[in-house]
mmCIF file as Biopython writes it, N, C-alpha, C and O atoms, coordinates in Angstrom:
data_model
#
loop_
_atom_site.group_PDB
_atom_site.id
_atom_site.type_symbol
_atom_site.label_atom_id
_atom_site.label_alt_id
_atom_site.label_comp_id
_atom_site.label_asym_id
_atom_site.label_entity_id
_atom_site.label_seq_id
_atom_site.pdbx_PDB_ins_code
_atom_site.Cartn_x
_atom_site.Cartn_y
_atom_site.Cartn_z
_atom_site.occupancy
_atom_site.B_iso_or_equiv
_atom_site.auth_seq_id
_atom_site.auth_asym_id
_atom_site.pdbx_PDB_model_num
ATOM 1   N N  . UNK A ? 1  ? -104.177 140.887 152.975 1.0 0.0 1  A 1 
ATOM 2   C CA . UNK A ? 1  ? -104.222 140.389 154.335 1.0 0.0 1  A 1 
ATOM 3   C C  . UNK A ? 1  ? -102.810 140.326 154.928 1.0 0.0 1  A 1 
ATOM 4   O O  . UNK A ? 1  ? -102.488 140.640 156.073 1.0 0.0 1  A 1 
ATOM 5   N N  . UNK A ? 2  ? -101.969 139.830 153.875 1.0 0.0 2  A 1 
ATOM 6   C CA . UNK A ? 2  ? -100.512 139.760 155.031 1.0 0.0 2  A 1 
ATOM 7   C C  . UNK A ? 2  ? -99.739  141.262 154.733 1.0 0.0 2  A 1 
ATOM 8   O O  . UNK A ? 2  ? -98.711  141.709 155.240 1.0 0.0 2  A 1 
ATOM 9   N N  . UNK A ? 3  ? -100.499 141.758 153.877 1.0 0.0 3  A 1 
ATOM 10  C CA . UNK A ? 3  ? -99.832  143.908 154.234 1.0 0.0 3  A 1 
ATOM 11  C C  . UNK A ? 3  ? -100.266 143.468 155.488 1.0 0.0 3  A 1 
ATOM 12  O O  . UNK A ? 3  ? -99.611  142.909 156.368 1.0 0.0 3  A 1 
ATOM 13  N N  . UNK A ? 4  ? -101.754 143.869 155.461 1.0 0.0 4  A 1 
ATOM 14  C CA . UNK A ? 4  ? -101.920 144.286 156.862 1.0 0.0 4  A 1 
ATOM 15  C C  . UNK A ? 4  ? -101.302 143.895 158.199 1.0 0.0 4  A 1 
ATOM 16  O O  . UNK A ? 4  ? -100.794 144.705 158.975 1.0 0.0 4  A 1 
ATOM 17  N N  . UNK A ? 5  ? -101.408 142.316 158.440 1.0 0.0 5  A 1 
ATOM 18  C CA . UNK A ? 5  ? -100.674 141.959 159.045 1.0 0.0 5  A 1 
ATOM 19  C C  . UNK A ? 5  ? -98.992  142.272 159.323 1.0 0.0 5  A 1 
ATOM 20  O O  . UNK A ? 5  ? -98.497  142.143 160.442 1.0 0.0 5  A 1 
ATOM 21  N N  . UNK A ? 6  ? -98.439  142.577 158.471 1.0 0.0 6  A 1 
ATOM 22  C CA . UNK A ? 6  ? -97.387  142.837 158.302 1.0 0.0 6  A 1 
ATOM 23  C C  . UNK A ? 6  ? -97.326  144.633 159.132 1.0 0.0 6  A 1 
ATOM 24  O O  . UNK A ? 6  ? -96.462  144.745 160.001 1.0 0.0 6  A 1 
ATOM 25  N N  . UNK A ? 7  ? -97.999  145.608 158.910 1.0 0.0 7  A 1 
ATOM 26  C CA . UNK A ? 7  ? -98.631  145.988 159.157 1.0 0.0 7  A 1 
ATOM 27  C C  . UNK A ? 7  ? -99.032  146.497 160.928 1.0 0.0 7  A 1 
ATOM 28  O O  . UNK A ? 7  ? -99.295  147.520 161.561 1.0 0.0 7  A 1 
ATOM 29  N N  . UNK A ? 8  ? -98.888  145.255 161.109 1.0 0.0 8  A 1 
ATOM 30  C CA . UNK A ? 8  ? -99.695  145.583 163.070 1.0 0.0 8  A 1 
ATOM 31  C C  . UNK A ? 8  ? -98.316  144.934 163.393 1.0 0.0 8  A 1 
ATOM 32  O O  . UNK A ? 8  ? -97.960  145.277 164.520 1.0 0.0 8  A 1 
ATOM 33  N N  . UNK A ? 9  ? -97.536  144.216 162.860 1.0 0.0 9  A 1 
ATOM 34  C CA . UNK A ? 9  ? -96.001  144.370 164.081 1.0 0.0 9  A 1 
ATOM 35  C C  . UNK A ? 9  ? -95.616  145.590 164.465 1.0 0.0 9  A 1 
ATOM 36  O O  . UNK A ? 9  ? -95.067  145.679 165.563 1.0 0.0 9  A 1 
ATOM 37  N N  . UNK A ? 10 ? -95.806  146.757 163.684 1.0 0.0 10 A 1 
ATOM 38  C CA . UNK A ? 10 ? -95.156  147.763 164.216 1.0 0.0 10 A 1 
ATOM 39  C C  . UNK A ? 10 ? -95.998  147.919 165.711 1.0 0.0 10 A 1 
ATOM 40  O O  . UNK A ? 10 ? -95.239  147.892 166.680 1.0 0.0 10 A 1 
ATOM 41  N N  . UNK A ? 11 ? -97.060  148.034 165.946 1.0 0.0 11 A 1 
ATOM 42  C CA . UNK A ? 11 ? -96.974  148.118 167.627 1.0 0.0 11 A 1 
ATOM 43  C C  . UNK A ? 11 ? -96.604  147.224 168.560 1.0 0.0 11 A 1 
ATOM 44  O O  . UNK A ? 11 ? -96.495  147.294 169.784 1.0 0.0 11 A 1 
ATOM 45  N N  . UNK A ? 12 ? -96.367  146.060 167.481 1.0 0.0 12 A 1 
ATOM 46  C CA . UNK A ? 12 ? -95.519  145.371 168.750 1.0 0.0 12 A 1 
ATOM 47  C C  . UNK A ? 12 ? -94.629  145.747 168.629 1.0 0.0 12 A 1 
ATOM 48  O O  . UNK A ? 12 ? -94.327  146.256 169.709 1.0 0.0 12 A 1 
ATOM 49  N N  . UNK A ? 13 ? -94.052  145.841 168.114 1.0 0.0 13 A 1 
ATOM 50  C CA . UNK A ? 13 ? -92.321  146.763 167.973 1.0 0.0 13 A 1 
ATOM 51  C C  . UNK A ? 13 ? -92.153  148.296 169.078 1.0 0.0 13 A 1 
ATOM 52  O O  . UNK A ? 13 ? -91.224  148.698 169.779 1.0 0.0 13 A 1 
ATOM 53  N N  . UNK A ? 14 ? -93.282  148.731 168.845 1.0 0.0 14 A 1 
ATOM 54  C CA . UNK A ? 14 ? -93.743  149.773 169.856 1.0 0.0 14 A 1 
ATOM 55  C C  . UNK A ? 14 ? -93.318  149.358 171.220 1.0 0.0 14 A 1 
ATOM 56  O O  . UNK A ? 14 ? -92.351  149.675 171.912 1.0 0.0 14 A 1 
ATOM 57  N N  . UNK A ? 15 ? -94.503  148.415 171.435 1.0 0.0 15 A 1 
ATOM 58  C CA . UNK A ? 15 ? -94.865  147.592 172.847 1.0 0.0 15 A 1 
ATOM 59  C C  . UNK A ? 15 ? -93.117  147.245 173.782 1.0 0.0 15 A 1 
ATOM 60  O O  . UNK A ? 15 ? -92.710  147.403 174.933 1.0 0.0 15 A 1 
ATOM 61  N N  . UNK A ? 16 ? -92.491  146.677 172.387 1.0 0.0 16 A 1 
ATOM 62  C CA . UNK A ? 16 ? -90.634  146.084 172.755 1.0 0.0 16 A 1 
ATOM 63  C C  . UNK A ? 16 ? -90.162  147.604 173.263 1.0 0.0 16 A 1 
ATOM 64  O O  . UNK A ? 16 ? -90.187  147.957 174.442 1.0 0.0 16 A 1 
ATOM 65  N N  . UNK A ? 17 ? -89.838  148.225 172.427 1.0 0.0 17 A 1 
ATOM 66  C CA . UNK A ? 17 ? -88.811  149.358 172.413 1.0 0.0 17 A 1 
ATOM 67  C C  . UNK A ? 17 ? -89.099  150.148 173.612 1.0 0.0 17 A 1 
ATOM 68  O O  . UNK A ? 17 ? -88.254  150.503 174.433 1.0 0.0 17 A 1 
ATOM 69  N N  . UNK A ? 18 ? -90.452  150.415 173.656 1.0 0.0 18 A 1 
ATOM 70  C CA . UNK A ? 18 ? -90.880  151.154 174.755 1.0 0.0 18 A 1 
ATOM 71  C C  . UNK A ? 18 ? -90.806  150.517 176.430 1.0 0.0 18 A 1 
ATOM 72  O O  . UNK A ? 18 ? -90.664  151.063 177.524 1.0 0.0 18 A 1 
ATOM 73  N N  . UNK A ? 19 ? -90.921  149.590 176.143 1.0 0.0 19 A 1 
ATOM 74  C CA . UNK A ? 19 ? -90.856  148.389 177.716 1.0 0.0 19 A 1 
ATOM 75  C C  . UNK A ? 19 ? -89.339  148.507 177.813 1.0 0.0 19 A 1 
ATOM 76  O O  . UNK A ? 19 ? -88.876  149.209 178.712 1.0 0.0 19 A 1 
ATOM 77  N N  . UNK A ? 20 ? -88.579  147.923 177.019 1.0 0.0 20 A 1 
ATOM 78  C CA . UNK A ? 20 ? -87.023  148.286 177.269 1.0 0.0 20 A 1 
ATOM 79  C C  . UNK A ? 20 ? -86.994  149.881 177.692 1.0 0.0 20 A 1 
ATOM 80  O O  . UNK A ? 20 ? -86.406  150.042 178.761 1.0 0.0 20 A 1 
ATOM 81  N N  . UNK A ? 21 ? -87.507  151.128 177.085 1.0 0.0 21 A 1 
ATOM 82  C CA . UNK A ? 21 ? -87.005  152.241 177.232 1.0 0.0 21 A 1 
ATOM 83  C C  . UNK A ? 21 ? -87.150  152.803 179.009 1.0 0.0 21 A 1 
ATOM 84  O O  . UNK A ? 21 ? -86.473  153.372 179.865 1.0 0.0 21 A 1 
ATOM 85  N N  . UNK A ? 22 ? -88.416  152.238 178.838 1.0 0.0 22 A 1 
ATOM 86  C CA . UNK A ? 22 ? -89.193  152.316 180.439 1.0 0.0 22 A 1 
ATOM 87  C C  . UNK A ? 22 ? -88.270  151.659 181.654 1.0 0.0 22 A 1 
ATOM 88  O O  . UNK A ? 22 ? -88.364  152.000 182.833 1.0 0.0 22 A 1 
ATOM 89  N N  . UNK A ? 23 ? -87.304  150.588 181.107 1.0 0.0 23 A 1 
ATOM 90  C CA . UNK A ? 23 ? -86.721  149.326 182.128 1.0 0.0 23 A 1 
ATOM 91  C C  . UNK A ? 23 ? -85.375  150.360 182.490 1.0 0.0 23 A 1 
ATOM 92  O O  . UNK A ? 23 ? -84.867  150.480 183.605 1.0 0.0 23 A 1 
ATOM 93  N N  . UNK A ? 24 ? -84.980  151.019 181.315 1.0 0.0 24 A 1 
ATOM 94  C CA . UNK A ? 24 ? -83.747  152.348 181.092 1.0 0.0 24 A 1 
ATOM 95  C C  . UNK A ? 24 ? -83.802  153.152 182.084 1.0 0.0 24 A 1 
ATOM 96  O O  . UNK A ? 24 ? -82.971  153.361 182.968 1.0 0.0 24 A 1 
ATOM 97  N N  . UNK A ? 25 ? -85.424  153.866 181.795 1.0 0.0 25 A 1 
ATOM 98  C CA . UNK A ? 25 ? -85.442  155.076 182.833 1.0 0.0 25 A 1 
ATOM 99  C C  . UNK A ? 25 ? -85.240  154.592 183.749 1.0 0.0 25 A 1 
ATOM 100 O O  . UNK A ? 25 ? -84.548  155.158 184.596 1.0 0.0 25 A 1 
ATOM 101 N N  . UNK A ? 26 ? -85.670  153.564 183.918 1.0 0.0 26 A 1 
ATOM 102 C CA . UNK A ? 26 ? -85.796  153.124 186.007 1.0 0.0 26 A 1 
ATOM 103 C C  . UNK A ? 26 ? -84.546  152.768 186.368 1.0 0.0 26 A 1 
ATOM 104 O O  . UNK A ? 26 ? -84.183  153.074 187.504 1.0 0.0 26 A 1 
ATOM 105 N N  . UNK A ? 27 ? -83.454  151.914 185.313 1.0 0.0 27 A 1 
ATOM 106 C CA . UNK A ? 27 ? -82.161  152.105 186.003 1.0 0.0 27 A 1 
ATOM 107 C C  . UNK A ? 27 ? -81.377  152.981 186.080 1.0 0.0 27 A 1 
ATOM 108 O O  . UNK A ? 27 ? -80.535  153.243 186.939 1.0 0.0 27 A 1 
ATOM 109 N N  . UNK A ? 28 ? -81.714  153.569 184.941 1.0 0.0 28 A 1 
ATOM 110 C CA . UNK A ? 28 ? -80.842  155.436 185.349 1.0 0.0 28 A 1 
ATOM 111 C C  . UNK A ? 28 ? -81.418  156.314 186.406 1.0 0.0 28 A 1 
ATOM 112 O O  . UNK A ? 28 ? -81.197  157.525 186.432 1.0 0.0 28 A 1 
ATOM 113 N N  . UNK A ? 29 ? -82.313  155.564 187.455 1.0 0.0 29 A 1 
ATOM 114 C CA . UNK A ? 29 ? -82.816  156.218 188.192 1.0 0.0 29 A 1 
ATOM 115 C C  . UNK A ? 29 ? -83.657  158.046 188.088 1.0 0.0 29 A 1 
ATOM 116 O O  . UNK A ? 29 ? -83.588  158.979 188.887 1.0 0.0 29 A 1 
ATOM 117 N N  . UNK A ? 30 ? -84.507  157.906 186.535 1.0 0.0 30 A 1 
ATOM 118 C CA . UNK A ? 30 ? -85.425  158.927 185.979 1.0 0.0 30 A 1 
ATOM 119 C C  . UNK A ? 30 ? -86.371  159.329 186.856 1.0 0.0 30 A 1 
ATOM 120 O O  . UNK A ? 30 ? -86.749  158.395 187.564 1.0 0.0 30 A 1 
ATOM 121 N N  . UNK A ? 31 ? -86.843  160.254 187.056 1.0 0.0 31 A 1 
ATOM 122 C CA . UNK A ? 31 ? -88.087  160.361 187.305 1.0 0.0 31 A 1 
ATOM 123 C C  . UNK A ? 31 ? -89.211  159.411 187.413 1.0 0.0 31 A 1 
ATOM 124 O O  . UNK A ? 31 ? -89.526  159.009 186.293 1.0 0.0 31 A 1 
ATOM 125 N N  . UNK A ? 32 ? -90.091  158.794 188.575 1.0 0.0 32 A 1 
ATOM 126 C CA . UNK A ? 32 ? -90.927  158.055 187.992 1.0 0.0 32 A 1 
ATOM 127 C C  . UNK A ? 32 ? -91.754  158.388 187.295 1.0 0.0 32 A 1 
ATOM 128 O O  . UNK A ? 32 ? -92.158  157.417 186.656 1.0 0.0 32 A 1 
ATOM 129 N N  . UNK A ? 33 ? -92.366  159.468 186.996 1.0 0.0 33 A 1 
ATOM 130 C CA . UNK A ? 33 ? -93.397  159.911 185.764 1.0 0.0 33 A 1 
ATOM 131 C C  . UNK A ? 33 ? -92.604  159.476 184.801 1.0 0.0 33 A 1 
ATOM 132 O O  . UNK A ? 33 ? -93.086  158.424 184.381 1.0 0.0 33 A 1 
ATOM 133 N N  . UNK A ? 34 ? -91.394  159.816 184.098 1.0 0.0 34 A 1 
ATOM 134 C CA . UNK A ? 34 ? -91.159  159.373 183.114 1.0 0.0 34 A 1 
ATOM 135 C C  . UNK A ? 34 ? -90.782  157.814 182.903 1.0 0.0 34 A 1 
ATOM 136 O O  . UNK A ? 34 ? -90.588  157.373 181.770 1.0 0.0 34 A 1 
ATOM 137 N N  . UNK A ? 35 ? -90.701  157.098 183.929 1.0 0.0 35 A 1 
ATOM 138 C CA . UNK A ? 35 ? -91.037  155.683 183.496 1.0 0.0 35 A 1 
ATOM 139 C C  . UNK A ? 35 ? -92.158  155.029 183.571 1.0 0.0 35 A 1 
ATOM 140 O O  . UNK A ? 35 ? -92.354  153.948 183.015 1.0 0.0 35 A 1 
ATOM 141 N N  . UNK A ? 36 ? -93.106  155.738 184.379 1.0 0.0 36 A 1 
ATOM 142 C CA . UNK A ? 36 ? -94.582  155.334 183.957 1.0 0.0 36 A 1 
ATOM 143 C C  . UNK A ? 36 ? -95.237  156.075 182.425 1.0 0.0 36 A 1 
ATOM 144 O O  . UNK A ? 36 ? -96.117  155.472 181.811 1.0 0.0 36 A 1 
ATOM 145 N N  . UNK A ? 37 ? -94.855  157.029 182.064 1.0 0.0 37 A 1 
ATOM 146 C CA . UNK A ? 37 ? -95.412  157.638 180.724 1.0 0.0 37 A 1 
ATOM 147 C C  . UNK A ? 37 ? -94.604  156.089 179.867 1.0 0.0 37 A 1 
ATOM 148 O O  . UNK A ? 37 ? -95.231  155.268 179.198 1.0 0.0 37 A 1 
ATOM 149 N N  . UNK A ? 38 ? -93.679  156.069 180.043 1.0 0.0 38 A 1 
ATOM 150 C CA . UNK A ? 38 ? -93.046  155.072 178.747 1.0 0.0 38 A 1 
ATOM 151 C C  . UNK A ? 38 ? -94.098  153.419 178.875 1.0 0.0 38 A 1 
ATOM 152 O O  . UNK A ? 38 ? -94.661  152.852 177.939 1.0 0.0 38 A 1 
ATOM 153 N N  . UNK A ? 39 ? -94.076  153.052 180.148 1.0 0.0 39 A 1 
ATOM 154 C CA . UNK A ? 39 ? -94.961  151.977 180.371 1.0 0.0 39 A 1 
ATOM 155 C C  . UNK A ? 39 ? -96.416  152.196 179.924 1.0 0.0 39 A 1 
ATOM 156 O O  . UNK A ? 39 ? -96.761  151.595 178.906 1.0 0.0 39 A 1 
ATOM 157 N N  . UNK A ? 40 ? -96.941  152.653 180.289 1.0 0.0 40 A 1 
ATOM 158 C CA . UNK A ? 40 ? -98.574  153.412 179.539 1.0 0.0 40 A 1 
ATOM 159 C C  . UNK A ? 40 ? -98.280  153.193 178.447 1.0 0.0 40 A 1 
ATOM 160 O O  . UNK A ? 40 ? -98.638  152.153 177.893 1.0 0.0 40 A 1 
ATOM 161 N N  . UNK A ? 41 ? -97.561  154.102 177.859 1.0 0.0 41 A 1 
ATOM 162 C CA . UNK A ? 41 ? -97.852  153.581 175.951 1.0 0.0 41 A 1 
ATOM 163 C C  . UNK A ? 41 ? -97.140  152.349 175.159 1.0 0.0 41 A 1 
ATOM 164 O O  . UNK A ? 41 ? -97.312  151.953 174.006 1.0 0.0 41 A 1 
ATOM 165 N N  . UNK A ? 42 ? -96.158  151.823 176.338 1.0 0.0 42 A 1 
ATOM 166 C CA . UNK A ? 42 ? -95.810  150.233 175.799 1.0 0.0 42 A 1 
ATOM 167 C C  . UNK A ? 42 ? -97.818  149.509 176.215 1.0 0.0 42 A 1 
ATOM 168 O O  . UNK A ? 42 ? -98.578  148.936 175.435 1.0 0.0 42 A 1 
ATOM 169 N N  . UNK A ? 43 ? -98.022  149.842 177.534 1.0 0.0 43 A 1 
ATOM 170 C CA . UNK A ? 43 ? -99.414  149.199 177.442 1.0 0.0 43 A 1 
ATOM 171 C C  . UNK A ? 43 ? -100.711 149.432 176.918 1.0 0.0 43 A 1 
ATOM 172 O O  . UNK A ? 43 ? -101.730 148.741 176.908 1.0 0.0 43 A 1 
ATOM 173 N N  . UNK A ? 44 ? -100.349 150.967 176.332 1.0 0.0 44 A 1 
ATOM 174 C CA . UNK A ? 44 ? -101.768 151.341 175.115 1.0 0.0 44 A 1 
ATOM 175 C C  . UNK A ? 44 ? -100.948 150.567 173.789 1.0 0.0 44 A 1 
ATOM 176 O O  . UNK A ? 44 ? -101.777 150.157 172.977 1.0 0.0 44 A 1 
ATOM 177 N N  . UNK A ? 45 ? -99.270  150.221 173.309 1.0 0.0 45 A 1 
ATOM 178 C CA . UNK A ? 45 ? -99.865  150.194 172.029 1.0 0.0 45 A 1 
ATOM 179 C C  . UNK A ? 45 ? -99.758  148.272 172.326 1.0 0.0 45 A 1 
ATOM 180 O O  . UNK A ? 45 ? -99.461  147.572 171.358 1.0 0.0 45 A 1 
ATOM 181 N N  . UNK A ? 46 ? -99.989  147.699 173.513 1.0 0.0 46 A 1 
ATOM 182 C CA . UNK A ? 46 ? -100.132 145.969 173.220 1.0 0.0 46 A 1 
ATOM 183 C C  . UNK A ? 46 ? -101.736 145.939 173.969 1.0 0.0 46 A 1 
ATOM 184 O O  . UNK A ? 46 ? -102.061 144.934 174.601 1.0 0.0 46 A 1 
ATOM 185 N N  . UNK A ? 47 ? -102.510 146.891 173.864 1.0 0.0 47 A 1 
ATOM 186 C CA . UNK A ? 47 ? -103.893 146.648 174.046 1.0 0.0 47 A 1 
ATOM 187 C C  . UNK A ? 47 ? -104.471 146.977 172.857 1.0 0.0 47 A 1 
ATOM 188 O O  . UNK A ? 47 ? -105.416 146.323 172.418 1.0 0.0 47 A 1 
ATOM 189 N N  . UNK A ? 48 ? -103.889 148.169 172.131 1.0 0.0 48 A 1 
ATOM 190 C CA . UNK A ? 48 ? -104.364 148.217 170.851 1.0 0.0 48 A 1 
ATOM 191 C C  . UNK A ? 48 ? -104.076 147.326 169.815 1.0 0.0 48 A 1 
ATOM 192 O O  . UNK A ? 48 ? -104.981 147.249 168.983 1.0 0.0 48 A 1 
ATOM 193 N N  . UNK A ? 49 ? -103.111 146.639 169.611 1.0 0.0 49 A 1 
ATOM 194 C CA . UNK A ? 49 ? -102.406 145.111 169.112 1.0 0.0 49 A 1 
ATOM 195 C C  . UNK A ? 49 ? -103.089 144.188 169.182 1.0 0.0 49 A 1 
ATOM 196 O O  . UNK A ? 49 ? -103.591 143.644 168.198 1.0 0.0 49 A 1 
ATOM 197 N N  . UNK A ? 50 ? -103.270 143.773 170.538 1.0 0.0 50 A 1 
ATOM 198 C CA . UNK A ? 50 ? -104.400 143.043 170.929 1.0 0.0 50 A 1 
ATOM 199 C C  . UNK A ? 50 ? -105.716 143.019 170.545 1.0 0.0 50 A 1 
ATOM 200 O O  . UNK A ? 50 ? -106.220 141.941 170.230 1.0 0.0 50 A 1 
ATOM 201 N N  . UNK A ? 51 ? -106.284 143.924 170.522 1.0 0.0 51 A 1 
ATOM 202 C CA . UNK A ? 51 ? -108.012 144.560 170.275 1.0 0.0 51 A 1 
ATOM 203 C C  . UNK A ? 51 ? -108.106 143.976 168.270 1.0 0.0 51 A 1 
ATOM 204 O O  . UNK A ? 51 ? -108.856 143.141 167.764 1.0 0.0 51 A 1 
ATOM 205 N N  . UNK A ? 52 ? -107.293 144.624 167.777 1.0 0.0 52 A 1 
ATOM 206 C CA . UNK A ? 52 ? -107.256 144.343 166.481 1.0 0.0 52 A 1 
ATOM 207 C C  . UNK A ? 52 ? -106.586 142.952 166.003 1.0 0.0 52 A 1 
ATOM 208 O O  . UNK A ? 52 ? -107.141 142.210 165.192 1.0 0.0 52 A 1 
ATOM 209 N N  . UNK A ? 53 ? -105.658 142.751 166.442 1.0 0.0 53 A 1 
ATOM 210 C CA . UNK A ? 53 ? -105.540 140.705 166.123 1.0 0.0 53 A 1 
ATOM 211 C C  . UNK A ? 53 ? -106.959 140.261 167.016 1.0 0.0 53 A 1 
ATOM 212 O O  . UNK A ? 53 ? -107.374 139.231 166.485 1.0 0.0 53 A 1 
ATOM 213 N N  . UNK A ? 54 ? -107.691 140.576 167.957 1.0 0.0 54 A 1 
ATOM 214 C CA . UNK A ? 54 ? -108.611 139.421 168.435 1.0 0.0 54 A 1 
ATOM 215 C C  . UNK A ? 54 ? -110.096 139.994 167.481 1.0 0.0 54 A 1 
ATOM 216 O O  . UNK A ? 54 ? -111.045 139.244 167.713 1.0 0.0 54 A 1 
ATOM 217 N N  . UNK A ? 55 ? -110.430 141.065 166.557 1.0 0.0 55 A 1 
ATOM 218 C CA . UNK A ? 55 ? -111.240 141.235 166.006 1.0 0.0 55 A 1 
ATOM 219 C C  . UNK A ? 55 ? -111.239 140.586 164.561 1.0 0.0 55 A 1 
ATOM 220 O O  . UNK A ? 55 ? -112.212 140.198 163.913 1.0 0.0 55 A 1 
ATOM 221 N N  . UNK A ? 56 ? -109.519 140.563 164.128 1.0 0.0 56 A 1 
ATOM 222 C CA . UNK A ? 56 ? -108.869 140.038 162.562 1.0 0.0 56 A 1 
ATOM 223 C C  . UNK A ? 56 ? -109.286 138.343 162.872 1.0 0.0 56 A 1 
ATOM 224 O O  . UNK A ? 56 ? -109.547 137.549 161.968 1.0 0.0 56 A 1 
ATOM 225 N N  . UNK A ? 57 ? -109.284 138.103 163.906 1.0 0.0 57 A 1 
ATOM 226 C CA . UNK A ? 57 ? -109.121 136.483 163.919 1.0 0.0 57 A 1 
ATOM 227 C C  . UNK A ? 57 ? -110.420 135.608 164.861 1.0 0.0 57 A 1 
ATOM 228 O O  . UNK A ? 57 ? -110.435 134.430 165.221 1.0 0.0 57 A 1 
ATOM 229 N N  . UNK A ? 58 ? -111.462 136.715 165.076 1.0 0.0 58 A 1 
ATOM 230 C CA . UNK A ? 58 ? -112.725 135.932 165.633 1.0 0.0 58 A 1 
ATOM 231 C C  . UNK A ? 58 ? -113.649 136.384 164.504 1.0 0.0 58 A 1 
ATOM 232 O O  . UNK A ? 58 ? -114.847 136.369 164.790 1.0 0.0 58 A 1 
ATOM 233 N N  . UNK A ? 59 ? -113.356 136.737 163.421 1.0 0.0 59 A 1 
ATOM 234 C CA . UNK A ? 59 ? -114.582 137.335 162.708 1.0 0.0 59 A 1 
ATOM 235 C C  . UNK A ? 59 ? -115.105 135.536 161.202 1.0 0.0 59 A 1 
ATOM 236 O O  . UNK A ? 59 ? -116.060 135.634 160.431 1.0 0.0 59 A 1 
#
């Protein structure tokens, strides 16, 4: 149980790196596609984070 757990930080780690990377593009003034692609998958991997801690901990 605490592998696993241990385990699902990495998308929060995802969720961090990628929200900072996304905050980057926009002050280096990027493309907005490429700071919405980085936001999307900071927000697919803290919905997928989410989905699986609220299934690990209502069961």
């Amino acid at each position: 149980m605490l592998k696993f757990l241990a385990a699902m930080v990495i998308p929060l780690y995802v969720l961090v790196y990628t929200a900072l990377y996304g905050r980057w593009l926009t002050k280096r003034r990027a493309p907005a596609k490429a700071a919405a692609a980085a936001y999307a998958l900071a927000g697919l991997s803290f919905a997928v984070s989410a989905v699986i801690f609220w299934r690990l901990f209502t069961r």
